[in-house]
mmCIF entry with sequence, helices, sheets and N, C-alpha, C, O atoms, coordinates in Angstrom:
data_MODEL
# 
_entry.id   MODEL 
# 
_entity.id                         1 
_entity.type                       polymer 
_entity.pdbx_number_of_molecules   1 
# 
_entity_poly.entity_id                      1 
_entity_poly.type                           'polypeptide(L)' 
_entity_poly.nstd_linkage                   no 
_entity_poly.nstd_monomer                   no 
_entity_poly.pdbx_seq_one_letter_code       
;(UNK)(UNK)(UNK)(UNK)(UNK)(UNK)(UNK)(UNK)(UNK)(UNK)(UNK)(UNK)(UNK)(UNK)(UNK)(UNK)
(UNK)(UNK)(UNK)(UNK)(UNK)(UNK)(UNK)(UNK)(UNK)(UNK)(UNK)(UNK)(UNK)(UNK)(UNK)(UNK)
(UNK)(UNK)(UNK)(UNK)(UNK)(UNK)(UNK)(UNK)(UNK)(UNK)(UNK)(UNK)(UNK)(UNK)(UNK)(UNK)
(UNK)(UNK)(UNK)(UNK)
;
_entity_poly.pdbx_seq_one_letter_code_can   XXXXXXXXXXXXXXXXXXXXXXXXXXXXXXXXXXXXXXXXXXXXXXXXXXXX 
_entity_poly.pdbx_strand_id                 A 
# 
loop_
_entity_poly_seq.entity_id 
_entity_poly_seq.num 
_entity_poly_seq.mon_id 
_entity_poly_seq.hetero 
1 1  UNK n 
1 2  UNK n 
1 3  UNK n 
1 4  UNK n 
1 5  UNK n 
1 6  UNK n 
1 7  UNK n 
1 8  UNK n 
1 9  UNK n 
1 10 UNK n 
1 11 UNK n 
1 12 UNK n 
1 13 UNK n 
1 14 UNK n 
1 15 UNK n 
1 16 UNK n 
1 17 UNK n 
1 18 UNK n 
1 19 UNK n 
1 20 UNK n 
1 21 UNK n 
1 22 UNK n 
1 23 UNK n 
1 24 UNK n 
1 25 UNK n 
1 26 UNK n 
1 27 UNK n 
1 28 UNK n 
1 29 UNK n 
1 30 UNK n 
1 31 UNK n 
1 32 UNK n 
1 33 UNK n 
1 34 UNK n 
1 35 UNK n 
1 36 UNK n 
1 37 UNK n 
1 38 UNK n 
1 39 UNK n 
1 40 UNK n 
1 41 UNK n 
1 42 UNK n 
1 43 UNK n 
1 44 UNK n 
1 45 UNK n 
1 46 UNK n 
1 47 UNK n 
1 48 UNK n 
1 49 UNK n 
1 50 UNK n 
1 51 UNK n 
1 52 UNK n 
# 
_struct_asym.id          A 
_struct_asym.entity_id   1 
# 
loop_
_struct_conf.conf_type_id 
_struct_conf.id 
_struct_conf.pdbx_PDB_helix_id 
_struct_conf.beg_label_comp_id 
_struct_conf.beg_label_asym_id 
_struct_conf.beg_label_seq_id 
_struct_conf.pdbx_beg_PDB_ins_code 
_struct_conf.end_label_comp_id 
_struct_conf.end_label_asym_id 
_struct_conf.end_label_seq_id 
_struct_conf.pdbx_end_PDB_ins_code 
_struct_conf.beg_auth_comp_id 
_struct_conf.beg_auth_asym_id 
_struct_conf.beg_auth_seq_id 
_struct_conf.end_auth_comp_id 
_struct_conf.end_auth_asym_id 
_struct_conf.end_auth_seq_id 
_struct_conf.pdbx_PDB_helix_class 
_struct_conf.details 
_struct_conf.pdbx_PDB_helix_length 
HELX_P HELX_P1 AA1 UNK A 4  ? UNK A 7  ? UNK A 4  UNK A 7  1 ? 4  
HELX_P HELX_P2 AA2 UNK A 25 ? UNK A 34 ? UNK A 25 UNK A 34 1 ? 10 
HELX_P HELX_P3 AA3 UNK A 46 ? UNK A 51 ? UNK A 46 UNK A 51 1 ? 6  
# 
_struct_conf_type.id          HELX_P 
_struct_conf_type.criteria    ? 
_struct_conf_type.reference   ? 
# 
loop_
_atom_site.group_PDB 
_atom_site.id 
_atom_site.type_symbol 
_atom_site.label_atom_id 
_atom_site.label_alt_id 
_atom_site.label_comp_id 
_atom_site.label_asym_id 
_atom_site.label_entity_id 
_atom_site.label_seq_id 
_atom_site.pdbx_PDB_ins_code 
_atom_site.Cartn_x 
_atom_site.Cartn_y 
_atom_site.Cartn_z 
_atom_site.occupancy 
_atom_site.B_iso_or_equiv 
_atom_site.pdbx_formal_charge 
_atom_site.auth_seq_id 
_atom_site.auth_comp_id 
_atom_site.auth_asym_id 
_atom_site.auth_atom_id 
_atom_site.pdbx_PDB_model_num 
ATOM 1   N N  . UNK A 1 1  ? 148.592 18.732 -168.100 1.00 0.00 ? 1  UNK A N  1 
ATOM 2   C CA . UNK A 1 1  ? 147.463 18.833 -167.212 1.00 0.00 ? 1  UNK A CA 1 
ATOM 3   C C  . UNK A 1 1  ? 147.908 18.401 -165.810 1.00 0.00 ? 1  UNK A C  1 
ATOM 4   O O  . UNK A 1 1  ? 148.491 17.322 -165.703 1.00 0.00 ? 1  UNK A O  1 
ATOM 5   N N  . UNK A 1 2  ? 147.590 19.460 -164.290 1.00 0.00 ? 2  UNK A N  1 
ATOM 6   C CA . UNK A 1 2  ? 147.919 18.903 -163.709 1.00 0.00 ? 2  UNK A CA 1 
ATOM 7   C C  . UNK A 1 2  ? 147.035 17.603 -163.296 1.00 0.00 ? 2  UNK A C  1 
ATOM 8   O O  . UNK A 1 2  ? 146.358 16.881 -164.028 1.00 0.00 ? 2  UNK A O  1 
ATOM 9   N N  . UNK A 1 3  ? 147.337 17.503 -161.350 1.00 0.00 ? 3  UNK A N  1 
ATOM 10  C CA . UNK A 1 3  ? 146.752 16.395 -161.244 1.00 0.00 ? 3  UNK A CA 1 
ATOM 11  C C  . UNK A 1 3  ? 145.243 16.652 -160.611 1.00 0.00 ? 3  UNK A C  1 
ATOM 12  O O  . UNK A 1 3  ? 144.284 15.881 -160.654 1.00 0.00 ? 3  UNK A O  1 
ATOM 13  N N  . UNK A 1 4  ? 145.315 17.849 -160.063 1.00 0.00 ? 4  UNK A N  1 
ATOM 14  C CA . UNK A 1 4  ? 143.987 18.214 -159.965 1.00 0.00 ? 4  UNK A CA 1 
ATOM 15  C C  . UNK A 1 4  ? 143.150 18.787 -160.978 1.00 0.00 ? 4  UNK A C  1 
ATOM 16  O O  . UNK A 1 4  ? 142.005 19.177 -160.751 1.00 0.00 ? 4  UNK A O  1 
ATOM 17  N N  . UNK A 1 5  ? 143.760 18.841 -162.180 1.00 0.00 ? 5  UNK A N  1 
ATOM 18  C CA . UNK A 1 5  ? 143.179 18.967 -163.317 1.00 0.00 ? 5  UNK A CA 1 
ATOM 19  C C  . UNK A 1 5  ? 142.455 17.540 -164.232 1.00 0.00 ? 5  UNK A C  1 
ATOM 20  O O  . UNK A 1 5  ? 141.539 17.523 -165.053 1.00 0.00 ? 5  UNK A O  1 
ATOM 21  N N  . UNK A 1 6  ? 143.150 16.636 -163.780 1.00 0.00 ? 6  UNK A N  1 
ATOM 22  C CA . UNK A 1 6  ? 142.756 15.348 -164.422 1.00 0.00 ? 6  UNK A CA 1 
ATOM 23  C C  . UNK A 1 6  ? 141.955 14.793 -163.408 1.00 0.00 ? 6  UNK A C  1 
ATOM 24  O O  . UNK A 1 6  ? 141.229 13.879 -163.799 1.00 0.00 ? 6  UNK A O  1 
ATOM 25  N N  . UNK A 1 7  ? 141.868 15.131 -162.033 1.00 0.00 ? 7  UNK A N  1 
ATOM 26  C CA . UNK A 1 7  ? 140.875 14.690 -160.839 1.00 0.00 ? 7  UNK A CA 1 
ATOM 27  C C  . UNK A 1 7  ? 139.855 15.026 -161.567 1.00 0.00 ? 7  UNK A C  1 
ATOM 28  O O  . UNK A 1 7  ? 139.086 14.244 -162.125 1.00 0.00 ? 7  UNK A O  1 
ATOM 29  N N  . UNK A 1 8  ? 139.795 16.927 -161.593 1.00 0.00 ? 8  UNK A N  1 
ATOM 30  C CA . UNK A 1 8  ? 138.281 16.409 -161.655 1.00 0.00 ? 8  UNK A CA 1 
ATOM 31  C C  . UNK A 1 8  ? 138.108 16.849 -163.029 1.00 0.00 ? 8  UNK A C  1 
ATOM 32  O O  . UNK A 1 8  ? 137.569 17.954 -163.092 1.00 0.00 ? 8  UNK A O  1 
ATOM 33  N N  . UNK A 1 9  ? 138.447 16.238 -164.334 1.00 0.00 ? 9  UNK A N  1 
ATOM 34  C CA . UNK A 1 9  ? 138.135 16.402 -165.193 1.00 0.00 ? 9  UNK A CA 1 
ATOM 35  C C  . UNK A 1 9  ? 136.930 15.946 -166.217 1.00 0.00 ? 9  UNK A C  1 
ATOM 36  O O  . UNK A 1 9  ? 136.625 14.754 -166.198 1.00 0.00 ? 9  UNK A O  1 
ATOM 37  N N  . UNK A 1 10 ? 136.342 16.685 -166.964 1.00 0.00 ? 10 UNK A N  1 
ATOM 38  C CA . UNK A 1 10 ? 134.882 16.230 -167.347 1.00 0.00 ? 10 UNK A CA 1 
ATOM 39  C C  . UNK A 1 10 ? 135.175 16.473 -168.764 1.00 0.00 ? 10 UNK A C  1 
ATOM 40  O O  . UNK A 1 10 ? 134.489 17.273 -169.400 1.00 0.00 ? 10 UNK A O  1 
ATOM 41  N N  . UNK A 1 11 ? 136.318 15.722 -169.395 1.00 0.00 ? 11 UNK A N  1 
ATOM 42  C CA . UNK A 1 11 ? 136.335 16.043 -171.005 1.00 0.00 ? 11 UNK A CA 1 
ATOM 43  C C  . UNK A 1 11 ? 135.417 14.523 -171.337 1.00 0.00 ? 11 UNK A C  1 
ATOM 44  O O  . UNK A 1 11 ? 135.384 13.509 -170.640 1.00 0.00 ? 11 UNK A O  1 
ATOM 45  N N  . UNK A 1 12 ? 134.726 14.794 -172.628 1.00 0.00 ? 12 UNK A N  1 
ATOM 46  C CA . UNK A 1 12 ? 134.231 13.786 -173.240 1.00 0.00 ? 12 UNK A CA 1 
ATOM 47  C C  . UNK A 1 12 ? 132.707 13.432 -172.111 1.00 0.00 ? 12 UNK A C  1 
ATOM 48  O O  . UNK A 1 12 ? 131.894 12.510 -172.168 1.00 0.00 ? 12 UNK A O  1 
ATOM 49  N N  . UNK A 1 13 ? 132.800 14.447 -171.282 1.00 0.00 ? 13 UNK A N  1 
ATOM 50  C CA . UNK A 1 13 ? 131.055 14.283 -171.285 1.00 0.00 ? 13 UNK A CA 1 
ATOM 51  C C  . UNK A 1 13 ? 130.175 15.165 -171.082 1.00 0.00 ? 13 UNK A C  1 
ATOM 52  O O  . UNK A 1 13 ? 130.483 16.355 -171.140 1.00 0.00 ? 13 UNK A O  1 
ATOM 53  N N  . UNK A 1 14 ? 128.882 14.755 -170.799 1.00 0.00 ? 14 UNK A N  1 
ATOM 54  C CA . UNK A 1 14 ? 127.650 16.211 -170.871 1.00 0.00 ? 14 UNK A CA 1 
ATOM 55  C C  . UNK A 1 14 ? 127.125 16.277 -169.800 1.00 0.00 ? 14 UNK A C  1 
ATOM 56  O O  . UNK A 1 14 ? 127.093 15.460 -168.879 1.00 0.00 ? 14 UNK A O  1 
ATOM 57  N N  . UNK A 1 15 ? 126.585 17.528 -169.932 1.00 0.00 ? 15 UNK A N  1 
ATOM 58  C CA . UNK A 1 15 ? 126.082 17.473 -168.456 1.00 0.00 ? 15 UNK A CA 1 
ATOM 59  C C  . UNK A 1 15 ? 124.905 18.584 -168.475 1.00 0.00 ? 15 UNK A C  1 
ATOM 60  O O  . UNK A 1 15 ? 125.013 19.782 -168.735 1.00 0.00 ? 15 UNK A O  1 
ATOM 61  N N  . UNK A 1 16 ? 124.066 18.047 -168.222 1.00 0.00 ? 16 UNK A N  1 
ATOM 62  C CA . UNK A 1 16 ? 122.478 18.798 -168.117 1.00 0.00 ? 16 UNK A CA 1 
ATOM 63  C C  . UNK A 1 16 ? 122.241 19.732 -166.978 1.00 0.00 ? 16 UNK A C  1 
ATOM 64  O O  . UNK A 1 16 ? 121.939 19.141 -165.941 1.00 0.00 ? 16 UNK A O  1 
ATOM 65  N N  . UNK A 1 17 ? 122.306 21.294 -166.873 1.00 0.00 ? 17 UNK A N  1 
ATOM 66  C CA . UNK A 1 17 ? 121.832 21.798 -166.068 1.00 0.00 ? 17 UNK A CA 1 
ATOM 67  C C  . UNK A 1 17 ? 121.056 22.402 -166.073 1.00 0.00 ? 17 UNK A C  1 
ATOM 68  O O  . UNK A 1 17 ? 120.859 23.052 -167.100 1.00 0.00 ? 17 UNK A O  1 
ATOM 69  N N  . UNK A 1 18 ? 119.963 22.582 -164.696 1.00 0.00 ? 18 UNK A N  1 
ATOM 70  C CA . UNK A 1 18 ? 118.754 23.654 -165.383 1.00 0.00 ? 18 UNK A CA 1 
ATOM 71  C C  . UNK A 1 18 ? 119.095 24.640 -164.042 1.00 0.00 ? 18 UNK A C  1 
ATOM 72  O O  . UNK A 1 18 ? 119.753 24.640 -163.002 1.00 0.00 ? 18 UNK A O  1 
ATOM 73  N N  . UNK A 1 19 ? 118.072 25.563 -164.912 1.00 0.00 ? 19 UNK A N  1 
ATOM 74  C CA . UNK A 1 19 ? 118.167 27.006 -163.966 1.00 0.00 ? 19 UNK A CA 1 
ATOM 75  C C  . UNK A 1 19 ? 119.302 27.854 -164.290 1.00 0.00 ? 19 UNK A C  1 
ATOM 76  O O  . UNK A 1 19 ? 119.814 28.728 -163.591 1.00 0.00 ? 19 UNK A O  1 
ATOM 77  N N  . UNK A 1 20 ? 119.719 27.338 -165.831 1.00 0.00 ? 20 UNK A N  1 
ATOM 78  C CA . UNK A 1 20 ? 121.092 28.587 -166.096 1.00 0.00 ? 20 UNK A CA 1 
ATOM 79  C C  . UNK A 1 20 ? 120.997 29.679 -166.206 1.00 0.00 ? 20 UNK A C  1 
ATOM 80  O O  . UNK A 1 20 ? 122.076 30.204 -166.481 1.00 0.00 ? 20 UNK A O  1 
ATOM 81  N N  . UNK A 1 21 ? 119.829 30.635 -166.088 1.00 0.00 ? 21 UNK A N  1 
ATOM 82  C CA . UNK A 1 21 ? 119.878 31.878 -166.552 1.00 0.00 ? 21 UNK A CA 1 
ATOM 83  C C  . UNK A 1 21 ? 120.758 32.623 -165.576 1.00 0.00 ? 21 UNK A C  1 
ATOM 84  O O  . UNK A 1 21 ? 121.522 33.467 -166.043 1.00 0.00 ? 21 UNK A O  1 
ATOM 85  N N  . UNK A 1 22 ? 120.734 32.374 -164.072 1.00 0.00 ? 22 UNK A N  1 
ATOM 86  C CA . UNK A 1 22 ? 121.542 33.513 -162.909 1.00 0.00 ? 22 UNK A CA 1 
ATOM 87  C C  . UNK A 1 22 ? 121.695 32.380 -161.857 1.00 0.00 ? 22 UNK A C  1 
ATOM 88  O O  . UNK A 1 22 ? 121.183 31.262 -161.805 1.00 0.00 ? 22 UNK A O  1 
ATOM 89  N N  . UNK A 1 23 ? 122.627 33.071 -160.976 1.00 0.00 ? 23 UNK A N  1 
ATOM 90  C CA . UNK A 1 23 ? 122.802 32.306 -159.838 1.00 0.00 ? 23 UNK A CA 1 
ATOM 91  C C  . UNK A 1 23 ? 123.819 31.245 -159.700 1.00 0.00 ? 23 UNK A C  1 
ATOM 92  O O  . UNK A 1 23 ? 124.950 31.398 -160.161 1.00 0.00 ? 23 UNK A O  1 
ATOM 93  N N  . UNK A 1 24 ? 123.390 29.983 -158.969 1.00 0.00 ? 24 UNK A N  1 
ATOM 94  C CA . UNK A 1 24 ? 123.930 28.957 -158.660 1.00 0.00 ? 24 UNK A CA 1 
ATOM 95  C C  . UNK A 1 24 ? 123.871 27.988 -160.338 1.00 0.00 ? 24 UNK A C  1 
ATOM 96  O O  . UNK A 1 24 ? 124.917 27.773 -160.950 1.00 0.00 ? 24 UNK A O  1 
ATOM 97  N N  . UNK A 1 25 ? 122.807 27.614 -160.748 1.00 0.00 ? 25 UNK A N  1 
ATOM 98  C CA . UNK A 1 25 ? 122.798 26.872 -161.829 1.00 0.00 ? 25 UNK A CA 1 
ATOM 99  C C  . UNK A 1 25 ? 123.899 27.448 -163.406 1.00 0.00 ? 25 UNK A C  1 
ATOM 100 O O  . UNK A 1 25 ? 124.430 26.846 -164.339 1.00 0.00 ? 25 UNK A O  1 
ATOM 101 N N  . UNK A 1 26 ? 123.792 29.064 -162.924 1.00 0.00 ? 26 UNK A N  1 
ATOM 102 C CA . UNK A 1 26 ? 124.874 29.504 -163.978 1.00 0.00 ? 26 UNK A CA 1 
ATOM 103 C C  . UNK A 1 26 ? 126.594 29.188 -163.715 1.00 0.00 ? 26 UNK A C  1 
ATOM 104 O O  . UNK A 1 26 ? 127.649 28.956 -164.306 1.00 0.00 ? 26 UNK A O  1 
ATOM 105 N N  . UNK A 1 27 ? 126.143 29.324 -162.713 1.00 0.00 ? 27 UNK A N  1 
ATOM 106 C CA . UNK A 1 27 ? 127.712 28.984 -162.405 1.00 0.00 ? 27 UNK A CA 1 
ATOM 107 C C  . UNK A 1 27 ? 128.358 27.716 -162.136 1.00 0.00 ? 27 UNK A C  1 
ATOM 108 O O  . UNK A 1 27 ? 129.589 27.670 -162.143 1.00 0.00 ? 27 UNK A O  1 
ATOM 109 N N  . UNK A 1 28 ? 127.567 26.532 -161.865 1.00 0.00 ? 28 UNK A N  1 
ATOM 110 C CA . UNK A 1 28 ? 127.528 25.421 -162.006 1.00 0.00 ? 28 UNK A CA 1 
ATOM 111 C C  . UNK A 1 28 ? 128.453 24.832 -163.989 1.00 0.00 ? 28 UNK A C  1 
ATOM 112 O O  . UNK A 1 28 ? 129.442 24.332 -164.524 1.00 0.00 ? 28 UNK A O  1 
ATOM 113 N N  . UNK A 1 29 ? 126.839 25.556 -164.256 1.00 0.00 ? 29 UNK A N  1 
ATOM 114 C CA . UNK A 1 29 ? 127.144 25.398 -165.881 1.00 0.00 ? 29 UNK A CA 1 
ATOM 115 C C  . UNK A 1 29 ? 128.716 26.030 -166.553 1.00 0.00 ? 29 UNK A C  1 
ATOM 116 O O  . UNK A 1 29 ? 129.397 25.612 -167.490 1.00 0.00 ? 29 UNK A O  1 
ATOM 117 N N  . UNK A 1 30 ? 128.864 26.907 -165.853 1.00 0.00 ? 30 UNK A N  1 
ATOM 118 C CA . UNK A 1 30 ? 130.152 27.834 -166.363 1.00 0.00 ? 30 UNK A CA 1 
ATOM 119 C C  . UNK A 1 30 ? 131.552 26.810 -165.807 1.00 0.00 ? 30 UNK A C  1 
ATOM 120 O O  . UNK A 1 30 ? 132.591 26.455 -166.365 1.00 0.00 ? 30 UNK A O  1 
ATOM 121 N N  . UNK A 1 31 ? 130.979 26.575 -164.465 1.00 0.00 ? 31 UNK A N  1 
ATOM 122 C CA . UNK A 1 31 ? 132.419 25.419 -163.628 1.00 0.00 ? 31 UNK A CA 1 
ATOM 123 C C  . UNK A 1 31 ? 132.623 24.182 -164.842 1.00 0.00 ? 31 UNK A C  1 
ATOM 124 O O  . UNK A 1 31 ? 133.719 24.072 -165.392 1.00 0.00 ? 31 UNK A O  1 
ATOM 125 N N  . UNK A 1 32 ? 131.647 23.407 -165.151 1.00 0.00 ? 32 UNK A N  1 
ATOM 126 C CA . UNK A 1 32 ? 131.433 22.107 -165.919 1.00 0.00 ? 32 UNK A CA 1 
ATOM 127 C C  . UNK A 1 32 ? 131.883 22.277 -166.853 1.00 0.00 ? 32 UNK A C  1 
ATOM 128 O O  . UNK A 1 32 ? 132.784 21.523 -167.221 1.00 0.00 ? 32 UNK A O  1 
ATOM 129 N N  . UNK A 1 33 ? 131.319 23.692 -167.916 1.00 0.00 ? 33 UNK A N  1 
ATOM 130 C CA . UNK A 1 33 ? 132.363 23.882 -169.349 1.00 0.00 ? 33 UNK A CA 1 
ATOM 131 C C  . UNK A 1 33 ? 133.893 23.938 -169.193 1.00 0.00 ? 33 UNK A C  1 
ATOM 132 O O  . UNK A 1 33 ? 134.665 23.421 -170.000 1.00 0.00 ? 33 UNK A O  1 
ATOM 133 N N  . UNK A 1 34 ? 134.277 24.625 -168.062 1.00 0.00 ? 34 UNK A N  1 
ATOM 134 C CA . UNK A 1 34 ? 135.565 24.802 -167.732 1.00 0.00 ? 34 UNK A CA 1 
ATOM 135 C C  . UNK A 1 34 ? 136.578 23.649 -167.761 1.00 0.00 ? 34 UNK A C  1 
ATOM 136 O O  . UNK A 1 34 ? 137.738 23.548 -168.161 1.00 0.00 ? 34 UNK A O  1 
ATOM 137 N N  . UNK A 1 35 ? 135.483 22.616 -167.043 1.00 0.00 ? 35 UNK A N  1 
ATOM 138 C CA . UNK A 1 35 ? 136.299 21.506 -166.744 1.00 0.00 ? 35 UNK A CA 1 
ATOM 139 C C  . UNK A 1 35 ? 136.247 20.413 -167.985 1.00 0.00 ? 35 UNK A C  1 
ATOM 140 O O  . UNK A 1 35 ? 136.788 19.307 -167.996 1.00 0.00 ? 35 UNK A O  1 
ATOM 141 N N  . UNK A 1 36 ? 135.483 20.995 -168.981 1.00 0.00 ? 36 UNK A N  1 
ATOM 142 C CA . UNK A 1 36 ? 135.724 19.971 -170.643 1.00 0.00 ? 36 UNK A CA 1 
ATOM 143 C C  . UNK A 1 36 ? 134.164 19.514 -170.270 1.00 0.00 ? 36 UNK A C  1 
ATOM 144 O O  . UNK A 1 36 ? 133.942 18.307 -170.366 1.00 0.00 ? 36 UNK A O  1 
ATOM 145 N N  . UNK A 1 37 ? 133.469 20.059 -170.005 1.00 0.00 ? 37 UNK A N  1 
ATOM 146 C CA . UNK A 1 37 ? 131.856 18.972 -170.332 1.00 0.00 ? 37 UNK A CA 1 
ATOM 147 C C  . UNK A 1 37 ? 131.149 19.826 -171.540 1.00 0.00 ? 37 UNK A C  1 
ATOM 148 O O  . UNK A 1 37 ? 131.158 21.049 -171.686 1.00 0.00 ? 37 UNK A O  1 
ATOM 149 N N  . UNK A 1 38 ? 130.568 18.880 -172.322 1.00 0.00 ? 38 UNK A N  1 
ATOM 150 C CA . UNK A 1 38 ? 129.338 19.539 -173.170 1.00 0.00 ? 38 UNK A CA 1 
ATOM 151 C C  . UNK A 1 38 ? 128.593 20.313 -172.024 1.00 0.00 ? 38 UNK A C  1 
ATOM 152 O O  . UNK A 1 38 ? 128.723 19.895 -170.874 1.00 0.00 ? 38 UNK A O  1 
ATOM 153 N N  . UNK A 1 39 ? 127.903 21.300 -172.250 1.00 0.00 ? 39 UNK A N  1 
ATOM 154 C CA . UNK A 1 39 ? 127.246 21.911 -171.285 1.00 0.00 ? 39 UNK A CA 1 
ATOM 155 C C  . UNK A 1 39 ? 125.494 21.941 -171.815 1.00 0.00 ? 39 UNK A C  1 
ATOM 156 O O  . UNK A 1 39 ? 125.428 22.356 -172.972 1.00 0.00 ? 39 UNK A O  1 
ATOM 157 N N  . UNK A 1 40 ? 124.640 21.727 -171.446 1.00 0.00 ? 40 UNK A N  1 
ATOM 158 C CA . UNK A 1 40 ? 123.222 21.824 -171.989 1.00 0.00 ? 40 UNK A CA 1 
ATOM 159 C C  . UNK A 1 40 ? 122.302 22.846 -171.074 1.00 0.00 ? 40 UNK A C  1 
ATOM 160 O O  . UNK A 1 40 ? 121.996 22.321 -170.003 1.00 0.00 ? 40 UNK A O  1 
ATOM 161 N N  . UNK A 1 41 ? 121.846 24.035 -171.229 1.00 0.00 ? 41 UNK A N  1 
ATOM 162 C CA . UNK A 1 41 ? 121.248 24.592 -170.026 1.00 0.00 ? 41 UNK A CA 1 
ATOM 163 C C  . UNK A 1 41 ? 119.965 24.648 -170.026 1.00 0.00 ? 41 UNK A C  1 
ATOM 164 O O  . UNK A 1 41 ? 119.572 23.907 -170.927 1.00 0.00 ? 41 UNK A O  1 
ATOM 165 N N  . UNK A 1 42 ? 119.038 25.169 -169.454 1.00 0.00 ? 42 UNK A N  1 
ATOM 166 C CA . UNK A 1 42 ? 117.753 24.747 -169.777 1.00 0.00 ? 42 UNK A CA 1 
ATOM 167 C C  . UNK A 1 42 ? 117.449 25.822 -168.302 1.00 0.00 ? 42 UNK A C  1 
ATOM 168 O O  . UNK A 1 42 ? 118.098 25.807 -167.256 1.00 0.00 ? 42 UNK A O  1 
ATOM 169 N N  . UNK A 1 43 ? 116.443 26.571 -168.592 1.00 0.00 ? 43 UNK A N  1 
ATOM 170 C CA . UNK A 1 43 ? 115.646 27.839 -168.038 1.00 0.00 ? 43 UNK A CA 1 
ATOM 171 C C  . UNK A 1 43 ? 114.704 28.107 -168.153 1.00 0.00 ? 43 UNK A C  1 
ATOM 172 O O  . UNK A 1 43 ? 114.066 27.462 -168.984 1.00 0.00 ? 43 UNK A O  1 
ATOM 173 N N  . UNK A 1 44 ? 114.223 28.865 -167.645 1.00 0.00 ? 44 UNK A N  1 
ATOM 174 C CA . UNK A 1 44 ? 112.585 29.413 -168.089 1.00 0.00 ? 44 UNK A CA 1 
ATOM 175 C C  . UNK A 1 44 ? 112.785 31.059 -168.520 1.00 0.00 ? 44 UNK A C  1 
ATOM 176 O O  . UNK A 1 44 ? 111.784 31.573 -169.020 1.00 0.00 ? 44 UNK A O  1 
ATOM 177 N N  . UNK A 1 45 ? 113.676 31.698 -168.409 1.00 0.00 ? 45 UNK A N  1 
ATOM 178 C CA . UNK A 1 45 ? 114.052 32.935 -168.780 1.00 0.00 ? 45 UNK A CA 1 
ATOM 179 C C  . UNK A 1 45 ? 114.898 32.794 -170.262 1.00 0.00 ? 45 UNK A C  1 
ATOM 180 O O  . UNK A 1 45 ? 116.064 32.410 -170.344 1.00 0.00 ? 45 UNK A O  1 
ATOM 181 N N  . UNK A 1 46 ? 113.978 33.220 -171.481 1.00 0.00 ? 46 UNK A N  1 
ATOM 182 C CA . UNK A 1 46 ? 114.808 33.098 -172.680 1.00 0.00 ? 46 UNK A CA 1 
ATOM 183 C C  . UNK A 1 46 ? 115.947 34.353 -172.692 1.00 0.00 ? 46 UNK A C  1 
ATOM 184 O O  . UNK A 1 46 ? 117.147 34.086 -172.762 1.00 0.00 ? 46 UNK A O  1 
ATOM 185 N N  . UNK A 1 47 ? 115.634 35.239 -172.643 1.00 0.00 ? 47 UNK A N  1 
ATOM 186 C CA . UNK A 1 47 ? 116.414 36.626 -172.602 1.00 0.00 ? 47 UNK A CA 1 
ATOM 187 C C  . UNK A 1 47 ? 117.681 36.082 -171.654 1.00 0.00 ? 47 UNK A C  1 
ATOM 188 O O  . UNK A 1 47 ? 118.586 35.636 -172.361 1.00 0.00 ? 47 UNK A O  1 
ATOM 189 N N  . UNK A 1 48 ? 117.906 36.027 -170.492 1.00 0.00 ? 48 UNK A N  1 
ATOM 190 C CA . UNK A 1 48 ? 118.669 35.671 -169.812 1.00 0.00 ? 48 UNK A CA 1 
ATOM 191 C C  . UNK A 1 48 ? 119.536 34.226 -170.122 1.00 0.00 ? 48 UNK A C  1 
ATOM 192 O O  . UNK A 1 48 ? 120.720 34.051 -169.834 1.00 0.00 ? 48 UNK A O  1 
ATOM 193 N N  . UNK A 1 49 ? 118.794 33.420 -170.666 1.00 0.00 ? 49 UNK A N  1 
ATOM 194 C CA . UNK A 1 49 ? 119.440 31.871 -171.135 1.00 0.00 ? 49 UNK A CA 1 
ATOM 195 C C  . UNK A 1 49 ? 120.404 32.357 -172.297 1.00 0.00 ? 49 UNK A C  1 
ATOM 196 O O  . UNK A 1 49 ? 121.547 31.900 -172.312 1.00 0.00 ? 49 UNK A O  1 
ATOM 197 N N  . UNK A 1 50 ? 119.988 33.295 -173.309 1.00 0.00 ? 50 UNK A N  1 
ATOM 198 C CA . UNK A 1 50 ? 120.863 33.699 -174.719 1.00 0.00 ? 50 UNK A CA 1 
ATOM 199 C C  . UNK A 1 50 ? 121.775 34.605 -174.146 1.00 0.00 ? 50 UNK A C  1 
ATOM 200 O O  . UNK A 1 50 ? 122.517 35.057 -175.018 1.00 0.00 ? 50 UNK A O  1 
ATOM 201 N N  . UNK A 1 51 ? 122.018 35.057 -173.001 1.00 0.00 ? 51 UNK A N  1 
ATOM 202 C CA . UNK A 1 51 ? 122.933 36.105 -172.614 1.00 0.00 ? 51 UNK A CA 1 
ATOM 203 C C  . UNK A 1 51 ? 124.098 35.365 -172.000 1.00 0.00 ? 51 UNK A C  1 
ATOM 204 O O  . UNK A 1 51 ? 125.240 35.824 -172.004 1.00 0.00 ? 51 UNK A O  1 
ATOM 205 N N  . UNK A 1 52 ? 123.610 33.664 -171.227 1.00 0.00 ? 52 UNK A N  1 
ATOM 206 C CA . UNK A 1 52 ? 124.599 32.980 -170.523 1.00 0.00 ? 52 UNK A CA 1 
ATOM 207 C C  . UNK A 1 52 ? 125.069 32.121 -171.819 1.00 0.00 ? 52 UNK A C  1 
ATOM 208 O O  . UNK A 1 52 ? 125.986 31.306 -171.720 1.00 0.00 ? 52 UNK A O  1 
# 
């Protein structure tokens, strides 16, 4: 792993985002899994929440 990989690394925790269906909050959520977080999303669009 580098060292900007262990900067900003988020293994071993969670992280609550809302507004995942599109946009900014999806991609938020998508950055955070990347970086090792549990990811939790939370929307008001079901169709769109099961697609992210």
């Amino acid at each position: 792993m580098s060292y900007i990989e262990q900067l900003f690394s988020l293994e071993s925790k969670v992280a609550i985002v809302t507004g995942t269906s599109r946009g900014i909050g999806k991609a938020v959520a998508y950055g955070m899994s990347l970086a090792g977080a549990k990811v939790y999303g939370l929307s008001r669009s079901t169709k769109k929440s099961k697609e992210t």
